[in-house]
Backbone as CSV, one residue per row, in Angstrom:
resi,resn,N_x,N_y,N_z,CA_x,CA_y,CA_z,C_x,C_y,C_z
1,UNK,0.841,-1.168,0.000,0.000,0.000,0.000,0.892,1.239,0.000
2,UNK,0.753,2.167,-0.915,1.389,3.460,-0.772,0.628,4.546,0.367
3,UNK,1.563,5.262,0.277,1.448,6.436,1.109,-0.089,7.156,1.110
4,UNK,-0.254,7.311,0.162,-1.774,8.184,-0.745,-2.855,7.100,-0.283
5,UNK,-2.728,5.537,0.182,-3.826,5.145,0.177,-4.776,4.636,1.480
6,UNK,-3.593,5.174,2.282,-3.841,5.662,4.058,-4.092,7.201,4.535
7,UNK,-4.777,7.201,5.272,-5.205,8.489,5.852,-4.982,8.567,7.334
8,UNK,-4.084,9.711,7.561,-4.241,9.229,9.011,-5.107,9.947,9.870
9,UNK,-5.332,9.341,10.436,-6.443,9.769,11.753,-6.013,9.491,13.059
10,UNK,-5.748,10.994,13.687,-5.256,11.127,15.230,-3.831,10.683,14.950
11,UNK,-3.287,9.103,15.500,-2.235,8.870,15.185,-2.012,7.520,14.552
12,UNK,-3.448,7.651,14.256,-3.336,5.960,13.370,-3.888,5.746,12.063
13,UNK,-2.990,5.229,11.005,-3.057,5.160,9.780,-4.459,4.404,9.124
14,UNK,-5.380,4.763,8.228,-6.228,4.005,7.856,-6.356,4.130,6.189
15,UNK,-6.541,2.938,6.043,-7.224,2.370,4.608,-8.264,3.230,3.882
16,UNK,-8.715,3.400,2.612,-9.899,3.857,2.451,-10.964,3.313,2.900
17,UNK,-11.085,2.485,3.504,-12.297,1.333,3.756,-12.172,1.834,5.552
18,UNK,-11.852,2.775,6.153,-11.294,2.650,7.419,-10.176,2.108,8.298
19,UNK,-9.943,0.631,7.704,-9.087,-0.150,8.969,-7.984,0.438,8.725
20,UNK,-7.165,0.029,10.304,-6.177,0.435,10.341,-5.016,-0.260,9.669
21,UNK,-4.128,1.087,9.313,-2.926,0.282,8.516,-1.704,1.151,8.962
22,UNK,-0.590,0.665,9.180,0.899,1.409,9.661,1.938,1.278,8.710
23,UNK,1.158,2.668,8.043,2.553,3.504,7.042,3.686,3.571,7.406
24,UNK,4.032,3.715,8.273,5.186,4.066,9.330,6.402,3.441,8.705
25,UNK,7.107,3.682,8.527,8.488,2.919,7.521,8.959,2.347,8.866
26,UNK,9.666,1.096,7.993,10.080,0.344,9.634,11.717,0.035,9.039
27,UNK,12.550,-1.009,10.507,13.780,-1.273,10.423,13.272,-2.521,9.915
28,UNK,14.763,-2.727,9.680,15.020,-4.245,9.116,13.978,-5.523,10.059
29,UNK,14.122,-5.135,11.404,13.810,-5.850,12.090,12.474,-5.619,12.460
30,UNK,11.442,-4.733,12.085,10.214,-4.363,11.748,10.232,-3.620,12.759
31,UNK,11.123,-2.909,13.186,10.327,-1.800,14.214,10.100,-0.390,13.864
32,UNK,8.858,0.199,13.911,8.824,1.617,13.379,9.835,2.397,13.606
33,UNK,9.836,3.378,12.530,10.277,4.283,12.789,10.051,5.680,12.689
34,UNK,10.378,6.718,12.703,9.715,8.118,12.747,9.511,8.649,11.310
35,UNK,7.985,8.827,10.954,7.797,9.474,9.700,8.580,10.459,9.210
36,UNK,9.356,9.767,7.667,9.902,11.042,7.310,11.132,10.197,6.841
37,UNK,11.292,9.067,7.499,12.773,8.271,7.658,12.708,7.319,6.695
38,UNK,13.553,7.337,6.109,14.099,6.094,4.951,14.009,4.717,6.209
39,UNK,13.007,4.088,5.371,12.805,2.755,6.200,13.645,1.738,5.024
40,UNK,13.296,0.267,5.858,13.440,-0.937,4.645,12.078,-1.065,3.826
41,UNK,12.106,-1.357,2.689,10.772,-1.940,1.810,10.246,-2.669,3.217
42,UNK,8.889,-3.233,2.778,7.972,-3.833,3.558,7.523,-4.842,2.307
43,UNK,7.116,-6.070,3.133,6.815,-7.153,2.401,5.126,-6.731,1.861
44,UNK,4.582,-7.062,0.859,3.274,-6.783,0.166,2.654,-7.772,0.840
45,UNK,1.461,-7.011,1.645,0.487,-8.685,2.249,-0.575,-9.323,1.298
46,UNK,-0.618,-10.356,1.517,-1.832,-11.095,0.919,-1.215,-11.689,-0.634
47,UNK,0.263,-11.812,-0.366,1.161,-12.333,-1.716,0.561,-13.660,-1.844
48,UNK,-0.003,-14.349,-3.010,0.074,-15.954,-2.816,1.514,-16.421,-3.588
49,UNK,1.686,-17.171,-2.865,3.251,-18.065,-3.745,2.816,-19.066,-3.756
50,UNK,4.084,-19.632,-4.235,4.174,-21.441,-4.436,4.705,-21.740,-3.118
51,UNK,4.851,-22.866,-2.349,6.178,-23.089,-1.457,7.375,-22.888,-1.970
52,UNK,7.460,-23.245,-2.878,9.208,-22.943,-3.237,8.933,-21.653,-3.571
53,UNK,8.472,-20.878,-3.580,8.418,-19.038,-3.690,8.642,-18.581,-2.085
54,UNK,7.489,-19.024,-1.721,7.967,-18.742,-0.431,8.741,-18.846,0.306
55,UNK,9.267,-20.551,0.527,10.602,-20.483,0.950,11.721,-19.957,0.563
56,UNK,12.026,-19.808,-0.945,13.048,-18.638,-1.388,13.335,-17.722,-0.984
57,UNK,11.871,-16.847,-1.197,11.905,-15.447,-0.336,12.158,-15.216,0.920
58,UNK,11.359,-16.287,2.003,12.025,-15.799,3.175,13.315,-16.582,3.258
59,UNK,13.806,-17.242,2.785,15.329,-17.645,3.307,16.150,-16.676,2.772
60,UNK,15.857,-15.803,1.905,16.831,-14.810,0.906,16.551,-13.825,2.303
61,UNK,15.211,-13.183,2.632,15.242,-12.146,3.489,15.726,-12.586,5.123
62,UNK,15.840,-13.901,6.011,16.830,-14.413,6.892,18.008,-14.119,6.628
63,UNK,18.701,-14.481,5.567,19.552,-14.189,5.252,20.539,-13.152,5.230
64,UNK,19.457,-12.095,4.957,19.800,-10.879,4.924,19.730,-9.906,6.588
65,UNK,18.990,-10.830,7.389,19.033,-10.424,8.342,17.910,-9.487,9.106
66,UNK,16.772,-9.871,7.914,15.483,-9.784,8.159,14.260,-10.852,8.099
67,UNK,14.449,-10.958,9.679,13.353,-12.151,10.121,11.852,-11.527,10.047
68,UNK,11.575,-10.264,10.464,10.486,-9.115,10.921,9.471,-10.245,9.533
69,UNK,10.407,-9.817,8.331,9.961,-9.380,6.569,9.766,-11.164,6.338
70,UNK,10.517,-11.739,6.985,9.893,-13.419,6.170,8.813,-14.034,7.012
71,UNK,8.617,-13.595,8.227,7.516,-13.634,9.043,6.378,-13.501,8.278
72,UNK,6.571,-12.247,7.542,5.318,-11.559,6.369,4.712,-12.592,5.485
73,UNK,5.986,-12.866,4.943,6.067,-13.845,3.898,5.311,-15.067,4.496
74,UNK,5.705,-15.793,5.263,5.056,-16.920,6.069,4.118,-16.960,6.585
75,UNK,3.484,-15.611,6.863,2.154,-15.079,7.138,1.240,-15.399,5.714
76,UNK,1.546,-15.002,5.160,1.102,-15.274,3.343,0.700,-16.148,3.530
77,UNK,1.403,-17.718,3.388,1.499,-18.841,3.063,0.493,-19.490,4.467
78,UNK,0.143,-18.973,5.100,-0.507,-19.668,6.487,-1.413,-19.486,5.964
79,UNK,-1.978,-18.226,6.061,-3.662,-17.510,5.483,-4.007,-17.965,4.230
80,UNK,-3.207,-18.043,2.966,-3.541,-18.558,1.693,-3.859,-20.177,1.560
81,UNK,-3.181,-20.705,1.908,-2.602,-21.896,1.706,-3.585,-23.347,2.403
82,UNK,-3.370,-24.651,1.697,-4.609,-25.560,2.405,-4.446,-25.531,3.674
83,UNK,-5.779,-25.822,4.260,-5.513,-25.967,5.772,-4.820,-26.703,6.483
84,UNK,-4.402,-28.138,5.473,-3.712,-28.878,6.329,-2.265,-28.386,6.388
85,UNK,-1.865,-27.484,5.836,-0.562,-26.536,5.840,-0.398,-25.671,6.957
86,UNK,-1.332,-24.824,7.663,-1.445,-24.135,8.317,-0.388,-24.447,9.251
87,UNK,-0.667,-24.957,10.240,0.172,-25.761,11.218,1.592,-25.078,10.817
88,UNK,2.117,-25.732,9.772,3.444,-25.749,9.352,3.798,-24.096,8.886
89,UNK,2.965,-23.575,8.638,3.614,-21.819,8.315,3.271,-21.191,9.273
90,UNK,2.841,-21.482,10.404,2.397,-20.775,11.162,3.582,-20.867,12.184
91,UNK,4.438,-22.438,12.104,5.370,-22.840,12.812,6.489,-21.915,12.514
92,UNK,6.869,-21.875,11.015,8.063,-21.397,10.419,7.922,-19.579,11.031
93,UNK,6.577,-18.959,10.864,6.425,-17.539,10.463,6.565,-17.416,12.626
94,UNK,6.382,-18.308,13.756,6.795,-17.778,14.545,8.409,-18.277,14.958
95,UNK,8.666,-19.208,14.281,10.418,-19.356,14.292,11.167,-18.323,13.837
96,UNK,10.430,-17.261,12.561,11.142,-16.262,12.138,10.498,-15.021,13.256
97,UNK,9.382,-14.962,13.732,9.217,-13.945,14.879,10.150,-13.840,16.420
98,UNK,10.534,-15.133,16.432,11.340,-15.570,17.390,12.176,-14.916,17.401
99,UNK,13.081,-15.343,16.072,14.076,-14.683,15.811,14.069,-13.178,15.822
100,UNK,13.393,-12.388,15.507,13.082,-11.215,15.676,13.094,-10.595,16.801
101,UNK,12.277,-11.352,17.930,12.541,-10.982,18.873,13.698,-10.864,19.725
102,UNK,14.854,-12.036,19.449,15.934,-12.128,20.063,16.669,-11.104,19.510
103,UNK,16.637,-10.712,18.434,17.714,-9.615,17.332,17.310,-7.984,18.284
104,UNK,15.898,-8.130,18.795,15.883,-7.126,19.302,15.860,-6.892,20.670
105,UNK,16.305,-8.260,21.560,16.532,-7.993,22.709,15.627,-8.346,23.740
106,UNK,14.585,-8.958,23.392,13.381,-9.721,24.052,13.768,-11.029,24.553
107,UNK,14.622,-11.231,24.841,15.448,-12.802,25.352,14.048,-13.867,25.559
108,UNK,12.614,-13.455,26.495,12.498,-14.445,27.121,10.784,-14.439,26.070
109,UNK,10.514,-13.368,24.804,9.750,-13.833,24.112,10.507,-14.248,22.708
110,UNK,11.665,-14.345,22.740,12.132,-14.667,21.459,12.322,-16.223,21.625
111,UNK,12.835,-16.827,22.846,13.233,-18.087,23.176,11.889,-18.358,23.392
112,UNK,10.860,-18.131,23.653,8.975,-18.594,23.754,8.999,-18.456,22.533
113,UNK,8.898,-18.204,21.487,8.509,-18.228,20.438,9.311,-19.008,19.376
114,UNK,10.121,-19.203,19.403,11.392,-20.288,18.782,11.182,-21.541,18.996
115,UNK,10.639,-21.797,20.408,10.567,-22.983,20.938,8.597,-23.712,20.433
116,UNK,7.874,-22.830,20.565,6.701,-22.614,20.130,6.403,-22.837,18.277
117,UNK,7.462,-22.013,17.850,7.429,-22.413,16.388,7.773,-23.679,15.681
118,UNK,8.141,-25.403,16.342,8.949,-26.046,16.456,7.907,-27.156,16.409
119,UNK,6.708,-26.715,17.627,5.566,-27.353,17.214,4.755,-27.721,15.938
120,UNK,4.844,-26.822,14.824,3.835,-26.804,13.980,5.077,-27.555,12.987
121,UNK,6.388,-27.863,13.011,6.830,-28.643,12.218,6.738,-29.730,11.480
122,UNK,6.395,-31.013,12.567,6.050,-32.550,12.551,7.178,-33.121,11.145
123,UNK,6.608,-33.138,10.536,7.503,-33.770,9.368,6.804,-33.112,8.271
124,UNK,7.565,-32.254,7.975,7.462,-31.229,6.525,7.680,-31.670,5.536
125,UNK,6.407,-31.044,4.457,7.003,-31.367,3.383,7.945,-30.094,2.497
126,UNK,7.800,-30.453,1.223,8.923,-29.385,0.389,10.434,-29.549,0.465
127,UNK,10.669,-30.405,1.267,12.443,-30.544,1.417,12.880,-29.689,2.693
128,UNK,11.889,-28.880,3.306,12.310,-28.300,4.614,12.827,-29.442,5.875
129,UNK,14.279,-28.914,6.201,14.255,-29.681,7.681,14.046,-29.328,8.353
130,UNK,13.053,-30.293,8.776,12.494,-30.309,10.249,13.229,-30.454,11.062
131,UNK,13.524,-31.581,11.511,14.862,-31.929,12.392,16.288,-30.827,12.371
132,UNK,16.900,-30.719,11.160,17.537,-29.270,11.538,16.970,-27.597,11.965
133,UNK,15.555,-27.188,11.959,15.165,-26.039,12.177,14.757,-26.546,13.715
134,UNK,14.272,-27.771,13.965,14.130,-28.096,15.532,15.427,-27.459,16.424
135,UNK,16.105,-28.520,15.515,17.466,-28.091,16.451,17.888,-26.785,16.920
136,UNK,18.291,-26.058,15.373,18.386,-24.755,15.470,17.593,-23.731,16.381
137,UNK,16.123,-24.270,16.177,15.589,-23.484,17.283,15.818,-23.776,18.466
138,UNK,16.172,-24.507,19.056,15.970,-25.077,20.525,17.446,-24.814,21.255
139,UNK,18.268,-24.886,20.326,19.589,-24.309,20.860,19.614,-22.743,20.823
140,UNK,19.056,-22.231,19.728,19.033,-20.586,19.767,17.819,-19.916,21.186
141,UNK,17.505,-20.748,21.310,16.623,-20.080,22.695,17.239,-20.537,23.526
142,UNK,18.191,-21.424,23.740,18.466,-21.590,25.084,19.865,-20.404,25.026
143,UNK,20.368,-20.486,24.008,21.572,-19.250,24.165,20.634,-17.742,24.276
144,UNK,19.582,-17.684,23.500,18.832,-16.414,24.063,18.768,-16.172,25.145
145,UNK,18.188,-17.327,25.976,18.037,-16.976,27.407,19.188,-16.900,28.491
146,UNK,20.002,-16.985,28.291,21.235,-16.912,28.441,22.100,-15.521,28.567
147,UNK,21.862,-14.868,27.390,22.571,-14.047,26.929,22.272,-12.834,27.458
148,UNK,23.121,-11.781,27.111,23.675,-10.503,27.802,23.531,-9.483,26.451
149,UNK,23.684,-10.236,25.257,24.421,-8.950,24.291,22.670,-9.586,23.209
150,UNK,22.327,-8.806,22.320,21.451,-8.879,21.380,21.951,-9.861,20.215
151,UNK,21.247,-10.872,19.489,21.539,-11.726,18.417,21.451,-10.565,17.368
152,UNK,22.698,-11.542,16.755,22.759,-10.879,14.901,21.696,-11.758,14.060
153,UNK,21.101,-11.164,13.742,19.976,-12.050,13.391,20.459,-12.595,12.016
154,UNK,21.370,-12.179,10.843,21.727,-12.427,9.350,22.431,-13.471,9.994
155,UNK,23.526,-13.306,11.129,24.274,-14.788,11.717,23.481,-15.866,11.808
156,UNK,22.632,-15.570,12.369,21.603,-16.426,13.194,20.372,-17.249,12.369
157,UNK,20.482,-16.756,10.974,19.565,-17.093,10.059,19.476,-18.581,10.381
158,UNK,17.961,-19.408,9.877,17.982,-20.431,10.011,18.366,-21.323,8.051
159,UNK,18.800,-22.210,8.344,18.407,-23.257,7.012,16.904,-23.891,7.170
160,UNK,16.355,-23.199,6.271,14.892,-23.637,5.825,15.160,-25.447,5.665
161,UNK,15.795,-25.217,4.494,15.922,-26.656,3.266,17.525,-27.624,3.690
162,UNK,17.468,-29.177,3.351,18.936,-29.290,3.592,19.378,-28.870,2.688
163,UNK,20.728,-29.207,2.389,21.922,-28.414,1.537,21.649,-29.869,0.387
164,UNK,21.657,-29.115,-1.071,21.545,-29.939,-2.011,22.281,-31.238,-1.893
165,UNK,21.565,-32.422,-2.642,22.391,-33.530,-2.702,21.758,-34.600,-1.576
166,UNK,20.876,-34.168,-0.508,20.094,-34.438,0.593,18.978,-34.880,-0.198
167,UNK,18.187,-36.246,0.431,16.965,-36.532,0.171,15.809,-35.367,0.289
168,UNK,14.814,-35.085,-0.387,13.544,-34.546,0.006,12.927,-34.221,-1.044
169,UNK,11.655,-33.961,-0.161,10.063,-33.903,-1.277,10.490,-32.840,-1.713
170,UNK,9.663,-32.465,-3.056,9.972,-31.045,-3.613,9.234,-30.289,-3.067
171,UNK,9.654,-28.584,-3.743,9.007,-27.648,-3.154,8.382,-26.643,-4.481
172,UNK,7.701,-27.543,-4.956,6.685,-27.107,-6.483,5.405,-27.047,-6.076
């Protein structure tokens, strides 16, 4: 949504239709910031992909060190997608909120939510590991909770998929 297609009212942004919407340019890590400020792009809601679109995209934006933005993405794929999927993007999109949270210093909802996202795994399809994003999560919250200094979140990225050459279902 552009700029022109929110109105704000008092201090909260709305749609032509009324609801609320937050223009607000944000950080990498989705936190607002003060109108006026060169933010990061924002992910477009209500994208449908393929799985392998989706997983692309958010492993390209992990990568980069924006969990906030593949959350988005994984948000997509929960709401669009068959129901018996749900479960599983709902898992991934709070493994990447997790992460978010730890990047910004929330130790004890980033490690709740990492650990929480882990659930909706079971045995994935598309070639995602399960068993390695378990892991990954379950060790990254326990060093969250732990810790003193804020996660690099681009460090910290997870592997969606194994590394080619690995058995798995496709992601078509």
């Amino acid at each position: 949504m552009s700029e022109h297609d929110a109105q704000s009212t008092g201090d909260r942004d709305r749609d032509q239709e009324g609801r609320a919407r937050n223009a607000r340019p944000r950080d990498g890590l989705g936190r607002p910031l003060p109108y006026g400020t060169e933010g990061v792009e924002r992910q477009p809601e209500g994208v449908v992909r393929t799985p392998r679109q989706t997983l692309d995209e958010a492993q390209a934006l992990l990568d980069a060190g924006k969990p906030f933005h593949a959350h988005e993405v994984f948000e997509d794929a929960w709401k669009s997608g068959p129901e018996s999927e749900q479960a599983l993007w709902r898992g991934l999109a709070q493994l990447a909120v997790g992460l978010t949270h730890a990047a910004r210093g929330n130790r004890k909802g980033g490690a709740r939510l990492l650990r929480r996202g882990t659930l909706g795994l079971g045995d994935p399809p598309y070639g995602i590991d399960g068993p390695g994003l378990t892991s990954w999560a379950e060790e990254l919250a326990d060093r969250v909770e732990r810790l003193e200094a804020l996660v690099d979140a681009a460090r910290e990225a997870p592997v969606l998929r194994p590394r080619p050459g690995t058995e798995s279902r496709t992601a078509d």
